[in-house]
TORDOVEX-711210 format. One record per residue (C-alpha): residue in one letter; x, y, z. Coordinates in steps of 0.2 Angstrom, whole numbers, plus 5000, padded with zeros to 4 digits. Each point is the difference from the previous one (the first is absolute). Example, Ala and Ser with C-alpha at 12.3 -4.5 7.8 and 13.67 -1.06 7.14 Angstrom:
<atoms>
@residuo A px 5062 py 4978 pz 5039
@residuo S px 5006 py 5017 pz 4997
</atoms>
This chain:
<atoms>
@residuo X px 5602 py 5742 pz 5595
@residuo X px 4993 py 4991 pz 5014
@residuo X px 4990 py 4985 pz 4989
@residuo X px 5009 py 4988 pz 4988
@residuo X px 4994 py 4985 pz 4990
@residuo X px 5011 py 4986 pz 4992
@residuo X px 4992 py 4987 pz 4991
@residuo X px 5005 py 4983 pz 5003
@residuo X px 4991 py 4979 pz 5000
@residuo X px 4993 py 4987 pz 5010
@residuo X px 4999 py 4982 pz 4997
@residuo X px 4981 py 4997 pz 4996
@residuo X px 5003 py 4981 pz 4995
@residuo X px 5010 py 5002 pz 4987
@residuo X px 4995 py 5017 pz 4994
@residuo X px 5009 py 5014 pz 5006
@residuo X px 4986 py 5012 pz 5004
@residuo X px 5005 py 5019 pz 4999
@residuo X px 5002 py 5009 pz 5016
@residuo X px 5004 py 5018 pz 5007
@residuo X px 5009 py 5005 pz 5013
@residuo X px 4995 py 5015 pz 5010
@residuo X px 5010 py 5008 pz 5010
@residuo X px 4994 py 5014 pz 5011
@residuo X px 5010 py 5011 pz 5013
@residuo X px 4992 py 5012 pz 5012
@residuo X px 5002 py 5009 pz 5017
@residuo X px 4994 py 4992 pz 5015
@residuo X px 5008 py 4986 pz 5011
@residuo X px 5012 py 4992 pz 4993
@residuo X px 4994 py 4984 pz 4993
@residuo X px 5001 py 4986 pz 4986
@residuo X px 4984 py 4993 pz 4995
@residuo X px 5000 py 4989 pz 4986
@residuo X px 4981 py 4993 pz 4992
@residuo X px 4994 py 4990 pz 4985
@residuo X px 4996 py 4985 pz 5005
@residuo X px 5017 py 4996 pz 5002
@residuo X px 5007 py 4984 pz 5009
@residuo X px 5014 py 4999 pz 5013
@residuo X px 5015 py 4998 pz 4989
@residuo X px 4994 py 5018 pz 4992
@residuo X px 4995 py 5006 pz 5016
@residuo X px 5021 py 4996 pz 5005
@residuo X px 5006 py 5012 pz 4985
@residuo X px 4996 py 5014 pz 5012
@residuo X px 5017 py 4993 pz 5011
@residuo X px 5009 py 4996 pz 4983
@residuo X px 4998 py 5017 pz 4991
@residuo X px 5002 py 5010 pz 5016
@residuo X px 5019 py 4992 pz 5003
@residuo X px 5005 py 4999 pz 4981
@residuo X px 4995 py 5017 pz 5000
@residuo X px 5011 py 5006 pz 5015
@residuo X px 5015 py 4988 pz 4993
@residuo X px 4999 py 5008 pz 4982
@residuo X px 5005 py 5017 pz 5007
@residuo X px 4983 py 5005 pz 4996
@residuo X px 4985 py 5009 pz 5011
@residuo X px 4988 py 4992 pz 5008
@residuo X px 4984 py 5011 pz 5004
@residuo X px 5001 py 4997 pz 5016
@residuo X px 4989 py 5015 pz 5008
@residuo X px 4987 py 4995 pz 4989
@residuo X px 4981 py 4992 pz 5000
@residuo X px 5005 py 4987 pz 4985
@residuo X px 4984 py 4992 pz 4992
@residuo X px 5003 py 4987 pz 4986
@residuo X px 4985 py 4994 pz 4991
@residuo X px 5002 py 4983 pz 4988
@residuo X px 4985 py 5002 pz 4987
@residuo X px 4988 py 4995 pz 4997
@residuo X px 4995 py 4992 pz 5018
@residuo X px 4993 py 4986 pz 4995
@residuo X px 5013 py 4991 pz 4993
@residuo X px 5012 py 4989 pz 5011
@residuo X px 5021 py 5006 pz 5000
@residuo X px 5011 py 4988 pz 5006
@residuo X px 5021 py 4998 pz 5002
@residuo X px 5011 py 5014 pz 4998
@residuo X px 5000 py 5005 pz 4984
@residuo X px 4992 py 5017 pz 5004
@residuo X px 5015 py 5005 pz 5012
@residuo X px 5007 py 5009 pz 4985
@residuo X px 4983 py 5010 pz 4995
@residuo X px 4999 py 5004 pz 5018
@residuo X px 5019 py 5006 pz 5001
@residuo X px 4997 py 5011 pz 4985
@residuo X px 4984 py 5008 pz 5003
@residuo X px 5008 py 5006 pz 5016
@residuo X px 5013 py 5007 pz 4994
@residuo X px 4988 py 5009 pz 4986
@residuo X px 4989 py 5006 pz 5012
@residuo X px 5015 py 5007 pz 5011
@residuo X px 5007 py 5009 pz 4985
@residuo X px 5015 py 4988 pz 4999
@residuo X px 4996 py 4995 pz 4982
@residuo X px 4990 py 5007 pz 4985
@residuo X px 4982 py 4994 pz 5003
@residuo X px 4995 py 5006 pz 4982
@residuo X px 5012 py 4986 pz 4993
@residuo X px 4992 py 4985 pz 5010
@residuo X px 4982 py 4998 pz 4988
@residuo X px 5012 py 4994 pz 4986
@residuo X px 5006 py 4985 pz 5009
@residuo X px 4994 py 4982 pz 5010
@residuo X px 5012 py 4995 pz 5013
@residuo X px 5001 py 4987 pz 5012
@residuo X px 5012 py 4991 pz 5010
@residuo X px 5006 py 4996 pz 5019
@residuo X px 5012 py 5012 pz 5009
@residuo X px 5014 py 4994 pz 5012
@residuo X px 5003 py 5009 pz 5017
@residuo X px 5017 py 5007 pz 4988
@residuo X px 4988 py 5004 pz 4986
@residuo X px 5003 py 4988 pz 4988
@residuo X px 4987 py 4994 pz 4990
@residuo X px 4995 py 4981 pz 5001
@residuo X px 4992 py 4989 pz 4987
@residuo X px 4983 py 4998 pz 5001
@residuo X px 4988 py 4984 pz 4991
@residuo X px 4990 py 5003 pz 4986
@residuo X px 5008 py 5012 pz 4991
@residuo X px 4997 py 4993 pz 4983
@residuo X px 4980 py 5002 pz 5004
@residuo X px 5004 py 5019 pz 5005
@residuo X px 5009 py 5001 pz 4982
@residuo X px 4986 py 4990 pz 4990
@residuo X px 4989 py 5012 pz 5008
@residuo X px 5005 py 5014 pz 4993
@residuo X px 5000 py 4993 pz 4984
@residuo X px 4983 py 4992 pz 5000
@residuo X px 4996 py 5018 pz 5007
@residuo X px 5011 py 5011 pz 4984
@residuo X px 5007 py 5010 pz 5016
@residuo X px 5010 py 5013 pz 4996
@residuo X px 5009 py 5001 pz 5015
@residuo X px 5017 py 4992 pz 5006
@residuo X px 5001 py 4985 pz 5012
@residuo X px 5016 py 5003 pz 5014
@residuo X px 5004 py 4984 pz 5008
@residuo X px 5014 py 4995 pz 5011
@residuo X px 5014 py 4993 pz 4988
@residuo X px 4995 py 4980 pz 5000
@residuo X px 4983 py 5003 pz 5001
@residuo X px 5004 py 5014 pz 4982
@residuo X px 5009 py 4986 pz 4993
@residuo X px 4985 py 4987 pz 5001
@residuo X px 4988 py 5015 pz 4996
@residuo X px 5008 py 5005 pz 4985
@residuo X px 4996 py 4983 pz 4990
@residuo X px 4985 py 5007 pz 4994
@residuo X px 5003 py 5010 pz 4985
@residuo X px 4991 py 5016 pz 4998
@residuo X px 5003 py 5007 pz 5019
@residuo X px 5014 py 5009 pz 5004
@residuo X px 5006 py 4995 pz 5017
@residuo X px 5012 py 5011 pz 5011
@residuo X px 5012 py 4990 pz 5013
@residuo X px 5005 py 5008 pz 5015
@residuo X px 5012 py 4992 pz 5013
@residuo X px 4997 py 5013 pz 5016
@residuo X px 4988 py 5014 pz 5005
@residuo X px 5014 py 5012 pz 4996
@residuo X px 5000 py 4996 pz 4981
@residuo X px 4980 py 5005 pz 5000
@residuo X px 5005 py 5015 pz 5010
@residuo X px 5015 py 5006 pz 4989
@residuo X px 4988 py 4999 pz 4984
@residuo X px 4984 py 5008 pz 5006
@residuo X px 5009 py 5013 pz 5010
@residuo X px 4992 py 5020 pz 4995
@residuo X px 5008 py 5003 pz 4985
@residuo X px 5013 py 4985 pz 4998
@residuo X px 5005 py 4995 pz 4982
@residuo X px 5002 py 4981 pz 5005
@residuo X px 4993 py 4986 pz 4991
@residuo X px 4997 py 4982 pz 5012
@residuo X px 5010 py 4985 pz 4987
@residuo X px 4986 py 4991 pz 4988
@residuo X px 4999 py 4981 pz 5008
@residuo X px 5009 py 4984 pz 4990
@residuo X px 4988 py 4991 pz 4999
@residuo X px 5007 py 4980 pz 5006
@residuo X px 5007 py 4989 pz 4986
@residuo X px 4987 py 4990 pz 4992
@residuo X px 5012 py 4983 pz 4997
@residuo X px 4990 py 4988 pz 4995
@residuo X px 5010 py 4986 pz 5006
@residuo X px 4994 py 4982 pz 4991
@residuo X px 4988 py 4990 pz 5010
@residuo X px 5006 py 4989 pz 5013
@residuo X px 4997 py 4984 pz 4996
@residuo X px 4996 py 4990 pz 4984
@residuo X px 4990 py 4987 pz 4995
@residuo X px 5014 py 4989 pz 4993
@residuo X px 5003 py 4995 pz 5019
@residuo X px 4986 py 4990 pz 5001
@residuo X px 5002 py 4982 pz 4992
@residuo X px 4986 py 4991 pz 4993
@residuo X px 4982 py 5006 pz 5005
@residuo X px 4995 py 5004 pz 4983
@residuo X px 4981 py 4999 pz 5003
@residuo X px 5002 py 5014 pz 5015
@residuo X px 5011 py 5008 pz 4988
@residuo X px 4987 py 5001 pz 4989
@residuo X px 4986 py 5004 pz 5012
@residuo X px 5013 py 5014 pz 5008
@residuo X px 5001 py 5008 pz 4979
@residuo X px 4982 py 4999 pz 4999
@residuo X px 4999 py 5010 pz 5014
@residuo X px 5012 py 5014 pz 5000
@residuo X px 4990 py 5002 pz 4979
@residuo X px 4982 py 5003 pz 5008
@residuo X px 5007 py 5007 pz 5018
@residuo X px 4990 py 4984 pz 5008
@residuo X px 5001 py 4994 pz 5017
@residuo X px 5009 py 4984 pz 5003
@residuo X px 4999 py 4985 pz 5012
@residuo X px 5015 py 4989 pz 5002
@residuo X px 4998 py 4983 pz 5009
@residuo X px 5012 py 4987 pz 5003
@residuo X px 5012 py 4991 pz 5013
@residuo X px 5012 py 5010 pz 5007
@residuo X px 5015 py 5002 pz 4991
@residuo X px 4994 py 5000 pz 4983
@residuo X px 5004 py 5017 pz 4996
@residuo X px 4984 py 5009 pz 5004
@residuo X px 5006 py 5017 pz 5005
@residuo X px 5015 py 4999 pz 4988
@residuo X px 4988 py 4998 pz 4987
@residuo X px 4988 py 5017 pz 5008
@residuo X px 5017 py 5010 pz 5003
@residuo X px 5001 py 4999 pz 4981
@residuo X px 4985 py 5006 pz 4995
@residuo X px 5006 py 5018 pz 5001
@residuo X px 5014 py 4997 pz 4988
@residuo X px 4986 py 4996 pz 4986
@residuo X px 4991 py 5013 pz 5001
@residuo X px 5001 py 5016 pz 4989
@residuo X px 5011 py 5016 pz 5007
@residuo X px 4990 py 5014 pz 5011
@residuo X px 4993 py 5013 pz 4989
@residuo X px 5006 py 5017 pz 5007
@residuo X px 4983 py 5003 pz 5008
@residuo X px 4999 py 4984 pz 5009
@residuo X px 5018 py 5002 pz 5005
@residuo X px 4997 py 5016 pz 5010
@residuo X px 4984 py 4994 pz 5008
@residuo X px 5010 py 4986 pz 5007
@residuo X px 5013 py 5008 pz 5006
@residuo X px 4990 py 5013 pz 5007
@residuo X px 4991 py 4986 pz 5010
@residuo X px 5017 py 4992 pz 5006
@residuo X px 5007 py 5018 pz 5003
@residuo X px 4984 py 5003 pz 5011
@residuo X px 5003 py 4983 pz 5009
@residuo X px 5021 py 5007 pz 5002
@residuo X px 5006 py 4983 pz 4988
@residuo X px 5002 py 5009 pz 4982
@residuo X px 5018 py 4994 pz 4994
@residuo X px 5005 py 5009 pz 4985
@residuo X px 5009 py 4985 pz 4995
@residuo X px 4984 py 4990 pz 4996
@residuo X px 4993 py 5018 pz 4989
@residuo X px 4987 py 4991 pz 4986
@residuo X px 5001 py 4985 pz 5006
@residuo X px 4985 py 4991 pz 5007
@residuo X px 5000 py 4994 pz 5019
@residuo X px 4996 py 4982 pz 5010
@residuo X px 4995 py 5003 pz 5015
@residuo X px 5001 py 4982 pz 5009
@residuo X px 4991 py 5004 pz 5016
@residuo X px 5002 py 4985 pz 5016
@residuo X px 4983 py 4992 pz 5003
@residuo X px 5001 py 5007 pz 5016
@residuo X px 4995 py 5015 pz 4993
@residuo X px 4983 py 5008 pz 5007
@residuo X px 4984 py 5005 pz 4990
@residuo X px 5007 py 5021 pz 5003
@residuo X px 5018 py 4995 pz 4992
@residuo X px 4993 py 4993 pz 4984
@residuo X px 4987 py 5014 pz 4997
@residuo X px 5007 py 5013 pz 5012
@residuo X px 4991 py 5012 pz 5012
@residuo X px 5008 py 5006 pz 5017
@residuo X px 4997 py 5017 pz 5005
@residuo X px 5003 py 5009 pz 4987
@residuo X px 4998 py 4990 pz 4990
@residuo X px 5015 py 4989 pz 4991
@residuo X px 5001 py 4991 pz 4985
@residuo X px 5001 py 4981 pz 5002
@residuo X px 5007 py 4986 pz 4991
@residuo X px 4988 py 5001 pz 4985
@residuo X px 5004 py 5018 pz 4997
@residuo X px 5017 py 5000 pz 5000
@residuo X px 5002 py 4987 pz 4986
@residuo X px 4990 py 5011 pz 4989
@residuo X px 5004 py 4996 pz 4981
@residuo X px 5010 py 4984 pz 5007
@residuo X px 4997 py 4983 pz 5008
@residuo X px 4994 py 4996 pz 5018
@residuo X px 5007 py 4984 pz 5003
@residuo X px 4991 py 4989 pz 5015
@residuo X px 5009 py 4984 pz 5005
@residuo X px 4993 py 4986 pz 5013
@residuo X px 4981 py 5007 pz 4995
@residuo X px 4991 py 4990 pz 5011
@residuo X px 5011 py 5006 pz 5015
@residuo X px 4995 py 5020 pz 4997
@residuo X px 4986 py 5004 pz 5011
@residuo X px 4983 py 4999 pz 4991
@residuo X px 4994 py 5017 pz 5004
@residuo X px 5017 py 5006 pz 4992
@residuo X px 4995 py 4991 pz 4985
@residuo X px 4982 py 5004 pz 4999
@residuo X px 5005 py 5019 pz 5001
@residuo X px 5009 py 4997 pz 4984
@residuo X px 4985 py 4995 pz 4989
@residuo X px 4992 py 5020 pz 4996
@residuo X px 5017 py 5006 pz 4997
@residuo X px 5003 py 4986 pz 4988
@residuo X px 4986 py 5003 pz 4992
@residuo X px 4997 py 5021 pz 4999
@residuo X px 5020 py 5005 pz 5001
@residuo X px 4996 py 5012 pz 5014
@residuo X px 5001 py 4999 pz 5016
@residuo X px 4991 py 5013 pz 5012
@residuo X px 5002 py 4998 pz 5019
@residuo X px 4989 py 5007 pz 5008
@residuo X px 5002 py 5006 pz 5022
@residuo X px 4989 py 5010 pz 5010
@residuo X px 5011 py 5015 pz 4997
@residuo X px 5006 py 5000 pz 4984
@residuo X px 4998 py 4990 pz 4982
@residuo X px 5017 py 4996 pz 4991
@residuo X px 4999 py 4992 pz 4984
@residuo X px 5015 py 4993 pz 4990
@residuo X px 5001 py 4989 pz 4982
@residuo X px 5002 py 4982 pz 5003
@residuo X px 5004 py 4992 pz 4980
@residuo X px 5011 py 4987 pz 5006
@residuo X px 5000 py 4983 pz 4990
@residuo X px 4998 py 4985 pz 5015
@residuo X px 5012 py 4985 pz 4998
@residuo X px 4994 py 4988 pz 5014
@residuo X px 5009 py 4984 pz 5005
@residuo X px 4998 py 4984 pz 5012
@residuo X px 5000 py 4984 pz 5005
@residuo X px 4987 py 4987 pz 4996
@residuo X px 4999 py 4993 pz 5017
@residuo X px 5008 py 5002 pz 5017
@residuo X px 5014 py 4991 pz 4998
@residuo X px 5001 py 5005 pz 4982
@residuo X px 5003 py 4985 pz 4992
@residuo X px 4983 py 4995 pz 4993
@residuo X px 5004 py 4993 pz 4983
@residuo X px 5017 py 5000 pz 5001
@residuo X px 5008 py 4986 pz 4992
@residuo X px 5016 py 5000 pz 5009
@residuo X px 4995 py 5000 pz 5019
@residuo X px 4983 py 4994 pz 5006
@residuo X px 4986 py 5011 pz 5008
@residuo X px 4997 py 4998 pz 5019
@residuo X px 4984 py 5010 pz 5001
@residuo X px 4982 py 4994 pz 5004
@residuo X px 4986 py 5005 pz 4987
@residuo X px 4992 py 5011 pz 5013
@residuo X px 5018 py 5009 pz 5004
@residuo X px 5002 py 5002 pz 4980
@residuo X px 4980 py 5006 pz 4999
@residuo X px 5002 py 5012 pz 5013
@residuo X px 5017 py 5007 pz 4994
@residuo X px 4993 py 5004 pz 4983
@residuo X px 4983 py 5007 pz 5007
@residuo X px 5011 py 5012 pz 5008
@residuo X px 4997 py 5010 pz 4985
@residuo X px 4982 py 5009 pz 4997
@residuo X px 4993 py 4995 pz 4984
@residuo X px 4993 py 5019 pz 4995
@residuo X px 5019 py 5003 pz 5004
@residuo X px 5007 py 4984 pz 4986
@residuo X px 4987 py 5007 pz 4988
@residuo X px 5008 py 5018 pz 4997
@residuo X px 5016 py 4988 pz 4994
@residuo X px 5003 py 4998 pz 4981
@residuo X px 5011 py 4986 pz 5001
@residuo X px 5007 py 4984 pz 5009
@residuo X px 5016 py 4989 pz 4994
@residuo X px 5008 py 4985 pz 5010
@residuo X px 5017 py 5001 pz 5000
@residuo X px 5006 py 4980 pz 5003
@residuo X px 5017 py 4995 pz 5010
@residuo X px 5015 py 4995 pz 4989
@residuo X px 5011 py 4984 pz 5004
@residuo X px 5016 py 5009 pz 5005
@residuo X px 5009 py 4989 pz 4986
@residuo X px 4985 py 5007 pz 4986
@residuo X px 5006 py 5020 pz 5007
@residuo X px 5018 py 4998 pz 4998
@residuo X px 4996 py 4994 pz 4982
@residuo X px 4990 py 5012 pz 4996
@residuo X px 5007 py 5015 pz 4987
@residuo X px 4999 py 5018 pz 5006
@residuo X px 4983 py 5007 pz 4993
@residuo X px 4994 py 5017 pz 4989
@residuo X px 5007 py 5014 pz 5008
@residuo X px 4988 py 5016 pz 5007
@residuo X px 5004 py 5010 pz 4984
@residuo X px 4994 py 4987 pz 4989
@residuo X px 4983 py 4998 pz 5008
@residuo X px 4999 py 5018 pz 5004
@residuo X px 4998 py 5001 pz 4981
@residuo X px 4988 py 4989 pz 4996
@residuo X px 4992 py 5009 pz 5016
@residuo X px 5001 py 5017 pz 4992
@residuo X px 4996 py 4998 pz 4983
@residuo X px 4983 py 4988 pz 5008
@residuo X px 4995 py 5015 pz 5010
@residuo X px 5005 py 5013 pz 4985
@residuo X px 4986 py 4992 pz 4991
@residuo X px 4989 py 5001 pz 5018
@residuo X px 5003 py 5017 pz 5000
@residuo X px 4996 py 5007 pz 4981
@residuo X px 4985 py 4990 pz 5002
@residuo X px 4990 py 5003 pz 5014
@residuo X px 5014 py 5014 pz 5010
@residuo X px 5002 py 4990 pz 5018
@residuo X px 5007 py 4983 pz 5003
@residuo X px 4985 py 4982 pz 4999
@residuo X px 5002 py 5001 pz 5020
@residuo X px 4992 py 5019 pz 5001
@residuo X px 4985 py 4995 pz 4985
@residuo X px 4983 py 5005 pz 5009
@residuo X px 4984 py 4988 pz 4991
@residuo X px 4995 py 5013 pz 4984
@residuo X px 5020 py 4999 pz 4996
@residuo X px 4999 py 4980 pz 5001
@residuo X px 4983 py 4999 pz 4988
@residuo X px 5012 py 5013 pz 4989
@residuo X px 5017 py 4994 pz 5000
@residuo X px 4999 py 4979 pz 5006
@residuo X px 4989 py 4995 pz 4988
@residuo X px 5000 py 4980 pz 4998
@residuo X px 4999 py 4989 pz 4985
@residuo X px 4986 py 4989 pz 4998
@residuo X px 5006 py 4983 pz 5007
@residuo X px 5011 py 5010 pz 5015
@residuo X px 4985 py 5008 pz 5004
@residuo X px 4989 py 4985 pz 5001
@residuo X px 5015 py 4992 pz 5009
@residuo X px 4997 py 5014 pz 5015
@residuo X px 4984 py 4999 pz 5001
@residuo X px 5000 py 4980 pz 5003
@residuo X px 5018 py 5004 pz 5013
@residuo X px 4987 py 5013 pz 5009
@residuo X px 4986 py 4991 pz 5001
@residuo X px 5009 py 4985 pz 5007
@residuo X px 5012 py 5009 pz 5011
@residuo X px 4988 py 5012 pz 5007
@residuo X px 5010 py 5014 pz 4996
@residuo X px 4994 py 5018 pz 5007
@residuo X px 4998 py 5017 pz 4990
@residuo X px 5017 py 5003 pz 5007
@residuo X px 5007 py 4985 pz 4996
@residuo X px 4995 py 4999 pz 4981
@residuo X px 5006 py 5020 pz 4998
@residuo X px 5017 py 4993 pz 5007
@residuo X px 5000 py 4986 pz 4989
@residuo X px 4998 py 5010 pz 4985
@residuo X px 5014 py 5010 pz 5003
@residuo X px 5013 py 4988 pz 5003
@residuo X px 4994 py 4992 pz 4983
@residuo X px 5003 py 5015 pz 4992
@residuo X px 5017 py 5004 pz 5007
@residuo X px 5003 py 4979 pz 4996
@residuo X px 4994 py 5009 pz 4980
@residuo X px 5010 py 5014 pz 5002
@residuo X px 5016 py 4990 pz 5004
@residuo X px 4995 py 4988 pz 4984
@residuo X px 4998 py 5018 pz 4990
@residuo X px 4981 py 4993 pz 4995
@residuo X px 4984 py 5011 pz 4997
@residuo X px 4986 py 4989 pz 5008
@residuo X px 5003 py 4991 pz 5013
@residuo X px 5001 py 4984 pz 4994
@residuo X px 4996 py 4981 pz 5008
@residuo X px 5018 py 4997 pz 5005
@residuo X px 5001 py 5015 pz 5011
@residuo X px 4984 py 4998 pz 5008
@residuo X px 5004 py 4985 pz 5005
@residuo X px 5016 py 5004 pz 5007
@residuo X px 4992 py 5014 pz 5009
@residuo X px 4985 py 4988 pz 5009
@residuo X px 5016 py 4989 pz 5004
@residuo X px 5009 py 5013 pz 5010
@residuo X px 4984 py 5006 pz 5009
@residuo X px 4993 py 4983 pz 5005
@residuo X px 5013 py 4997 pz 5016
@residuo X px 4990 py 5018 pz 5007
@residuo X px 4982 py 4992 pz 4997
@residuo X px 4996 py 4994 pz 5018
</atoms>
C-alpha cells in the first residue's frame, strides 16, 4: 500500500479543526515534499520524523518520492503536533504497520530525534472536539498531553510514551492494546485567599457581593494602600464553583495558552495583567492568532490595577468584548475568534499622586494634573461599567482595631442563593440581561420607577447606562430576596453608578 491517511487536528482559534494526513509514496527521485499550507515548524517535522524513525530501528523509505498532503489546504498547521501523523502514515504506506487500523483513531503529538513523543498544547480542545463532534474514533496523545486530554468525559484517550509503543500496537496482526489515559487529578484545592483578610471596607465589601451576584464590572478608587487589589483578588472567592462545561472551556483556553494547572481544576481564574500590557495582550492576535488576556480569564475575573496607566487603545479594545463576550480577530490571512465572558474589576488612583481626598496625608496635585489624570479614561469606555465604590484610607490605629470580617464561604452564600433565584428566573446572570429580558424580569415599583426616571433625566444617563442601572438594582433585589425592585435598591444602584457619569 503506497497511500495512507491518519487523521489528526489543527488549532483553528480554539477549535480543533479536523485534519488528514496523507501520505503518499512513489518511484521517482528520491524526495520529501510536504504541502498544506503548512508553516515552518511543520515544514521541520520532515528532519524529526526522518531521525526518530532511523533511531527507533525502524525503515525509513528512503528510495522513495514521499508526498505528504495536510487537508484541506486552506486551513493554516502550525507546531509540531503533526510529527506523529506524519511518522505513522509513513510507516502505513511502507507497509510497517496496518493502514486499515488507522481510520479508528486521532493522533497527535511531537516526536524526539529518539522517538519519544513530546507534549503538545491544546490538547483539551483536540478532546472537546471530538466530543462536540460524537467521534467514534480514539484520540493517541503522547502521555502528559493523554493525561490533560483525558478530562473530558465521553473520549477515550490512548497515551503513548515513544514511537515504538504505536508501532508494537498497530503492527500486521498484533494483539496489543496502547494503556487508556488517567486523566490528571481534579483537586480542587480551596481558594487562595479569603475575604476575612481585609479589615474594615465594608462598603467596597458590599459593592464587591453585589458584584460577584449579577457578574458586574467594578471600579475601585482610592489612595494607595487602602486595600484595592486585596479587595479585587477576592472576588474570585465569592463567586459560585465552575459548572463542568465552563470548567473545560477554561481550561481548554489556558491549556491552548500552555498555563492549565490541574491544581486550580473548577476554579475560576484572575488574571492581573501589568498596565504595560499592549492593546494584542488583552485581546490577542499575533499570527496565528493567540488568545489575550480577556480570553484567558474566561468564566473568571480580569483584574486591571493603575487603570489610568494602561494604554488607552488597550482599554478601548476592551469595550465590544465587554459587551458581546466574543472576541473575533481578524488578519489579512486568517480570522480567529475566541470567547471573552470575563467579569472586569478595575482599580486606581484618584489623582497622580493618589492622595486626593485622603484624610491622612494631603494632595500635592494641581486641578489640571488631577483633570487630566482622570480624563485618561474614555467616557463611552466608563459607560460599559456597572459600578463605582470609593474605598477610603484607615488611621493605622482604627485597622489594628478593627475585628476580622465575614469569611469567602459566608458571602459566597448569600452570593449563590442571590444568583440561584437570577437563574430560575430569567436563566443567565442581571449582567448578561439583553433590553426585552429587563422590560420582563427588572420590573420597578411605582415610586422607584419614578425615582429613575427623575435620576436619568437629571444625570443624562445614556440607553446604556439606564440598561446598566437596572441590572445592578436587580441584583441589589436579588440579594434582598425582593420581587420588584423596590425604592431602596434603586437608589442604591444610581448611587454606585454616579462616580462613572462624566
Amino acid at each position: 500500500m503506497s497511500l495512507a491517511i491518519v487523521h489528526s487536528r489543527a488549532l483553528d482559534g480554539l477549535a480543533a479543526a479536523p485534519v488528514s494526513v496523507e501520505v503518499h509514496l512513489a518511484n521517482g527521485l528520491p524526495s520529501f515534499t510536504l504541502v498544506g499550507l503548512a508553516d515552518t515548524e511543520v515544514k521541520e517535522s520532515r528532519e524529526r520524523v526522518r531521525a526518530a524513525l532511523q533511531n527507533s530501528g525502524l525503515s525509513f523509505p528512503h528510495n522513495k518520492r514521499i508526498t505528504v498532503n495536510l487537508a484541506p489546504a486552506e486551513l493554516p498547521k502550525e507546531g509540531g503536533r503533526f510529527d506523529l501523523p506524519i511518522a505513522l502514515g509513513l510507516l502505513a504506506a511502507s507497509g510497517q504497520i496496518d493502514v486499515s487500523r488507522l481510520d479508528a483513531f486521532e493522533c497527535a503529538g511531537e516526536l524526539s530525534l529518539g522517538g519519544e513523543l513530546r507534549p503538545i498544547r491544546a490538547a483539551l480542545a483536540m478532546s472537546l472536539a471530538l466530543r462536540r463532534e460524537q467521534s467514534a474514533r480514539e484520540l493517541i496523545l503522547p502521555q502528559a498531553s493523554a493525561a490533560e486530554a483525558a478530562l473530558v468525559e465521553g473520549v477515550k484517550v490512548l497515551s503513548a510514551a515513544h514511537l515504538l509503543d504505536l508501532v508494537a500496537t498497530l503492527a500486521p496482526g498484533s494483539e496489543q492494546a496502547l494503556s487508556p489515559a488517567q486523566a490528571l487529578p481534579r483537586a480542587e484545592t480551596p481558594y487562595p485567599v479569603d475575604l476575612r483578610d481585609v479589615k474594615g471596607q465594608a462598603g467596597a465589601k458590599r459593592v464587591l457581593e453585589i458584584a460577584a451576584v449579577g457578574a458586574h464590572s467594578l471600579m475601585l478608587v482610592g489612595p494607595p494602600g487602602t486595600g484595592k487589589s486585596m479587595l479585587a483578588q477576592r472576588l474570585g472567592s465569592l463567586l459560585p464553583p465552575l459548572t463542568e462545561e465552563e470548567a473545560l472551556e477554561s481550561a481548554a483556553l489556558l491549556s491552548l495558552a500552555g498555563q492549565f494547572e490541574p491544581s486550580r481544576w473548577a476554579q475560576r481564574v484572575t488574571r492581573s495583567p501589568h498596565h504595560s500590557a499592549s492593546a494584542v495582550a488583552l485581546v490577542g492576535g499575533g499570527s496565528p492568532p493567540r488568545p489575550g488576556e480577556i480570553s484567558l480569564a474566561l468564566h473568571g475575573v480580569l483584574f486591571l490595577d493603575e487603570l489610568p496607566e494602561f494604554n488607552r487603545s488597550a482599554l478601548e479594545a476592551l469595550r465590544e468584548p465587554m459587551e458581546t463576550g466574543r472576541i473575533l480577530i481578524s488578519r489579512a490571512a486568517r480570522q480567529a475568534e475566541f470567547p471573552a465572558d470575563f467579569q472586569l474589576v478595575t482599580a486606581m488612583n484618584p489623582c497622580p499622586c493618589g492622595h486626593l481626598g485622603n484624610p491622612l496625608k494631603a494632595c500635592i496635585c494641581a486641578p489640571g494634573q488631577i483633570a487630566r489624570y482622570q480624563s485618561r479614561l474614555s467616557g463611552p469606555f466608563l459607560d460599559r461599567l456597572d459600578l463605582m465604590v470609593e474605598v477610603p484610607m484607615l488611621a493605622p490605629k482604627e485597622l489594628a482595631s478593627l475585628p476580622d470580617g465575614e469569611s469567602s464561604a459566608v458571602v459566597a452564600q448569600r452570593v449563590a442563593r442571590a444568583r440561584q433565584i437570577a437563574l430560575e428566573r430569567q436563566g443567565c446572570c442581571n449582567a448578561r440581561l439583553n433590553a426585552r429580558q429587563l422590560e420582563q424580569h427588572a420590573q420597578a415599583d411605582k415610586a422607584a420607577s419614578e425615582f429613575l426616571q427623575k435620576a436619568a433625566a437629571q444625570l443624562g444617563l445614556s440607553a446604556r447606562g439606564y440598561h446598566r442601572l437596572l441590572r445592578v438594582a436587580r441584583s441589589i433585589a436579588d440579594l434582598a430576596s425582593a420581587g420588584p425592585i423596590q425604592l431602596p435598591h434603586m437608589a442604591e444602584a444610581i448611587q454606585l453608578r454616579r462616580g462613572l457619569m462624566h
